[in-house]
NUKE-233107 format. One record per atom (N, C-alpha, C): residue number from 1; residue in one letter; atom name; y, z, x. Coordinates in steps of 0.05 Angstrom, whole numbers. Atoms other than C-alpha are relative to their C-alpha. Layout:
{atom NUM,A,CA,{Y,Z,X}}
...
//
This chain:
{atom 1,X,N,{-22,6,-19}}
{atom 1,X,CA,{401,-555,-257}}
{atom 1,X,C,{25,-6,-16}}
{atom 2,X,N,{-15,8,8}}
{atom 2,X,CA,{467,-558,-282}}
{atom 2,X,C,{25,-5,23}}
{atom 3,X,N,{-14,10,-11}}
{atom 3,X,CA,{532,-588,-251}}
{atom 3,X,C,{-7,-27,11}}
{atom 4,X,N,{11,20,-12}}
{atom 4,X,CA,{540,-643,-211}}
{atom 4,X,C,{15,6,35}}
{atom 5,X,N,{-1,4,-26}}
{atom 5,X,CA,{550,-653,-134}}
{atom 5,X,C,{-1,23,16}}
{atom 6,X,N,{6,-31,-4}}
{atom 6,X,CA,{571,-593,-92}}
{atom 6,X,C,{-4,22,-24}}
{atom 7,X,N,{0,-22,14}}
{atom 7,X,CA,{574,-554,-152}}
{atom 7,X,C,{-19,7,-21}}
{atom 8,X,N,{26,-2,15}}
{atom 8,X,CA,{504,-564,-175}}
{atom 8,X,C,{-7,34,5}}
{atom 9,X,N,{15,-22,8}}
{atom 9,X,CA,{465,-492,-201}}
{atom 9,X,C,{-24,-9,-8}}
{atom 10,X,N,{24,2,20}}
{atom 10,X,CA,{401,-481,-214}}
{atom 10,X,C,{-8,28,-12}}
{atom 11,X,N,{-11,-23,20}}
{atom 11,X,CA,{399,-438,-275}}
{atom 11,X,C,{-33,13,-2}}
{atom 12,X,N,{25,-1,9}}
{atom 12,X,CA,{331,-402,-291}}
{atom 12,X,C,{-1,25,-31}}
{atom 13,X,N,{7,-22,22}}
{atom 13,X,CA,{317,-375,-372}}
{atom 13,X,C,{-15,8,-1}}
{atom 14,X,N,{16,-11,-3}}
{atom 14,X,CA,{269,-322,-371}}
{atom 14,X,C,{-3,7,-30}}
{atom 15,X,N,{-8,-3,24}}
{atom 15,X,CA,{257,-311,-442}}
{atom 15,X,C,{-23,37,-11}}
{atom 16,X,N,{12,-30,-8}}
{atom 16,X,CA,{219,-243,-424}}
{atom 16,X,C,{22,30,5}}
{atom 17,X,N,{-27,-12,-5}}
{atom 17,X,CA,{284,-223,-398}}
{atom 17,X,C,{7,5,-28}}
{atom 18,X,N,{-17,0,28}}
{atom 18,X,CA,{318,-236,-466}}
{atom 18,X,C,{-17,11,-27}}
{atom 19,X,N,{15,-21,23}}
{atom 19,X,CA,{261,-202,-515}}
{atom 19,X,C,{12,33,15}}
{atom 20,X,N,{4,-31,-9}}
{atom 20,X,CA,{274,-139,-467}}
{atom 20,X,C,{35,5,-6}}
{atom 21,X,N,{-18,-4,-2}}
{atom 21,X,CA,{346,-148,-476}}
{atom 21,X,C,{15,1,29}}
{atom 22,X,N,{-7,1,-34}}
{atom 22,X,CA,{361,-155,-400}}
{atom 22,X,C,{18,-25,3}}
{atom 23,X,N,{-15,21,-7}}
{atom 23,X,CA,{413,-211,-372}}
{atom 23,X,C,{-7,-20,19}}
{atom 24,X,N,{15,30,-16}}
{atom 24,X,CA,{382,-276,-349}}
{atom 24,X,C,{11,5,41}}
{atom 25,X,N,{0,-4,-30}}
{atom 25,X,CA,{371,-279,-271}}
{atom 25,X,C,{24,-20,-6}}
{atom 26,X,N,{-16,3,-9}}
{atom 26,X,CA,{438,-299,-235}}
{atom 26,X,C,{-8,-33,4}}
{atom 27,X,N,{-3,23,-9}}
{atom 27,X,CA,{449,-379,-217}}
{atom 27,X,C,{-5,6,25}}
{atom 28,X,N,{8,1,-24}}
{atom 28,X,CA,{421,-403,-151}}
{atom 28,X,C,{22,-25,12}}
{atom 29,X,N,{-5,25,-15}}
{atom 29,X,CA,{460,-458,-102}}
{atom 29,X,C,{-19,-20,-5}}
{atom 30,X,N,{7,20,4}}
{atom 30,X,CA,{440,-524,-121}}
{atom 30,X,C,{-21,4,20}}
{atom 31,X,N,{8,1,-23}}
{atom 31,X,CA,{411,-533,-53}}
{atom 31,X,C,{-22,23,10}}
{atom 32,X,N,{3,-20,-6}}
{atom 32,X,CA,{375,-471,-50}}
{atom 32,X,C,{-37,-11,6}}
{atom 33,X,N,{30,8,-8}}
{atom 33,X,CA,{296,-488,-20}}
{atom 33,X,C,{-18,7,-18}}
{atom 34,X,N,{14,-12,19}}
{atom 34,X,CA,{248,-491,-83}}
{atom 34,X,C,{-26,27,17}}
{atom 35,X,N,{22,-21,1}}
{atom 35,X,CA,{191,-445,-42}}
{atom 35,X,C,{16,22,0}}
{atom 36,X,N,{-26,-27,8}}
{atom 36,X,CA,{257,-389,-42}}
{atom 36,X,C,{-4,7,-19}}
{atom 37,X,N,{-15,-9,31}}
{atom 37,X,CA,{273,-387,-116}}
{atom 37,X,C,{-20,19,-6}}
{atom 38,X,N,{27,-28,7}}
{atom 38,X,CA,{204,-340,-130}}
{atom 38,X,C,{5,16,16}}
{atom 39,X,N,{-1,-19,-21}}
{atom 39,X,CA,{216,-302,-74}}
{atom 39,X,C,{36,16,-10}}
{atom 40,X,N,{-34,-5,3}}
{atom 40,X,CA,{298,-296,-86}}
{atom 40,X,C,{-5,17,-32}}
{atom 41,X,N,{3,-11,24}}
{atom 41,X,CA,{281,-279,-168}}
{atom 41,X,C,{-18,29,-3}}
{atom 42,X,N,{9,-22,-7}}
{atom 42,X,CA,{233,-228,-144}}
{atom 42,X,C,{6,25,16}}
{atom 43,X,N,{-18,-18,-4}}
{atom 43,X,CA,{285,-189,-109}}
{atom 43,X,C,{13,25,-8}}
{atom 44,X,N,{-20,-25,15}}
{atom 44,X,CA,{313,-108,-117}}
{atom 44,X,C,{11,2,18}}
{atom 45,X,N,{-19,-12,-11}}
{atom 45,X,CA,{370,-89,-90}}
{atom 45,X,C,{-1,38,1}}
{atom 46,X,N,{8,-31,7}}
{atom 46,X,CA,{362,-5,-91}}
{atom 46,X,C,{21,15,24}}
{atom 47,X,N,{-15,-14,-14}}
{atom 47,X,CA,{423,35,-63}}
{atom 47,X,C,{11,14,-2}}
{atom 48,X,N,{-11,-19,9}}
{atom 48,X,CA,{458,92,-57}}
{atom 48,X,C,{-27,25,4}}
{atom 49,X,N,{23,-15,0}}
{atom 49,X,CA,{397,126,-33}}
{atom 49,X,C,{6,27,22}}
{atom 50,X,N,{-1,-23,-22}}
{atom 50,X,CA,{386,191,9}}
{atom 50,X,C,{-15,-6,30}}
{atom 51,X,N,{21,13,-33}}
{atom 51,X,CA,{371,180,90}}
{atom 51,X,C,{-25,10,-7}}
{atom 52,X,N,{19,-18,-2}}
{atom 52,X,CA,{320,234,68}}
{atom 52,X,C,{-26,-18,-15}}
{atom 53,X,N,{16,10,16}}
{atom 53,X,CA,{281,184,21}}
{atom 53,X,C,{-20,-23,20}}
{atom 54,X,N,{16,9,-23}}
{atom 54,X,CA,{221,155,50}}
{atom 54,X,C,{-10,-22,-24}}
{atom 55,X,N,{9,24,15}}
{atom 55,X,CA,{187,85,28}}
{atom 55,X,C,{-30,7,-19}}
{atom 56,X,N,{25,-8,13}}
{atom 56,X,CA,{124,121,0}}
{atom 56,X,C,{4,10,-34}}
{atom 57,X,N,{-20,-9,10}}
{atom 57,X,CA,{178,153,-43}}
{atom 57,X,C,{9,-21,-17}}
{atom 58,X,N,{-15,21,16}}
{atom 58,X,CA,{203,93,-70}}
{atom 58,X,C,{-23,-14,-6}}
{atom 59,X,N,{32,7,7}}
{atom 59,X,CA,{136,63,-79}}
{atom 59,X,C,{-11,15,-28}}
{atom 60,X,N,{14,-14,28}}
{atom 60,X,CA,{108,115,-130}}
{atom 60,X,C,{20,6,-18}}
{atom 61,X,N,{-19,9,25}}
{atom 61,X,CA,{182,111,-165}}
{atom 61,X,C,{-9,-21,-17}}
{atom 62,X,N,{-4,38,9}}
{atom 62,X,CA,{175,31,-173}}
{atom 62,X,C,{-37,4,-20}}
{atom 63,X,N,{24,6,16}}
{atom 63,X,CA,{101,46,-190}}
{atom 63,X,C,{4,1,-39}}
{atom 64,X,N,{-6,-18,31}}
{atom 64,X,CA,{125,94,-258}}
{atom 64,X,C,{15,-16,-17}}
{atom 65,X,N,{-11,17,22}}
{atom 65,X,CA,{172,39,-277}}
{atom 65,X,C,{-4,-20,-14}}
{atom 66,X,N,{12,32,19}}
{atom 66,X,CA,{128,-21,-283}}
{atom 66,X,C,{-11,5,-24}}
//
């Protein structure tokens, strides 16, 4: 947690992130509900896609990348 009052963060170093060369997950709102933060860090965003693309589709992408 850094700051103080409203302008508390809670920072999280992944140090998994930083062997892979990747940029530490984003700061959260102080305030933010600890059972969230796993759920919120486990988050993709994925856009710019085709209407035509179906979720089965994106499924055996995500599989190839882990």
């Amino acid at each position: 947690m850094t700051g103080t009052g409203l302008t508390q963060m809670i920072t999280t170093h992944d140090p998994k992130l930083t062997a892979l060369g990747l940029p530490q997950y984003p700061p959260l709102a102080g305030n933010t509900d600890p059972a969230k933060i796993e759920e919120i860090r486990r988050t993709v965003y994925v856009g710019n896609l085709s209407k035509n693309v179906l979720s089965n589709n994106l499924d055996s992408t995500k599989n190839e990348c882990v």
